[in-house]
N, C-alpha and C positions, 0 to 999 in steps of 0.2 A: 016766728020761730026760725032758729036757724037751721040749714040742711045740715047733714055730717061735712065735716072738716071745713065749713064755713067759718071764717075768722071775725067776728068783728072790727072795727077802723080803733078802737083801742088796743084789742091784742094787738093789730095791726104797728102800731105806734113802741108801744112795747115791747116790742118783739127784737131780737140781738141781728144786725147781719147775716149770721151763720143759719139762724134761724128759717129767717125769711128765703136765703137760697135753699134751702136743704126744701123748706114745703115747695117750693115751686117744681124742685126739681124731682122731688121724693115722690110728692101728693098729687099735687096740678097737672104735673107736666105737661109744664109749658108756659108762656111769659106772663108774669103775675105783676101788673102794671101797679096795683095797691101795694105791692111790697116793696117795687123796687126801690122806693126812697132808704128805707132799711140798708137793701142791699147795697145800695152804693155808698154805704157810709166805710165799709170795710175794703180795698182795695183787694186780698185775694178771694172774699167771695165776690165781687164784683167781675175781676175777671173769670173767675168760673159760670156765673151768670149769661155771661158775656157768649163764653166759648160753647159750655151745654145747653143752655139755653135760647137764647138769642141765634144762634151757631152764624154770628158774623159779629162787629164792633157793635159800640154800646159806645154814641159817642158821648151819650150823658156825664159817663162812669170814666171813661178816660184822663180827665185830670187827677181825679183819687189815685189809679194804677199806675199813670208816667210818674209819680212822686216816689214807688213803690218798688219793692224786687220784682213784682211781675210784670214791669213795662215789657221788659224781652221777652220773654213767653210770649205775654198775650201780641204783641208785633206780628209774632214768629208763627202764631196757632189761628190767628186770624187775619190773614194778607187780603188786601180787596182781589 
């Protein structure tokens, strides 16, 4: 039996970008390693992942974002 707000690796799969960052950051709070494939399929939830989350780079996620309008943001909001 699953606990509350336990996902299965199907919902898991299923589940949109937006989705996935919103429970991490909404429910979990805090880095959701099963979701992050999700997440970085979306370049601004990915940098938002990134920024509220992670609160440093995500170098996973980086080539999705430098393709993206949030390259400079996310530069500019997470400097080493």
């Amino acid at each position: 039996m699953m606990k509350p707000f336990e996902i299965s690796h199907q919902e898991i799969s299923d589940m949109s970008p937006e989705a996935a960052y919103r429970y991490a950051r909404n429910v979990i709070k805090e880095r959701w390693k099963e979701g992050e494939l999700a997440v970085a399929k979306d370049p601004y939830c990915a940098y938002g992942y990134a920024r509220d989350i992670i609160k440093g780079r995500w170098l996973k996620a980086e080539p999705i974002i430098r393709k993206s309008v949030w390259w400079f943001d996310y530069k500019e909001d997470l400097k080493d």
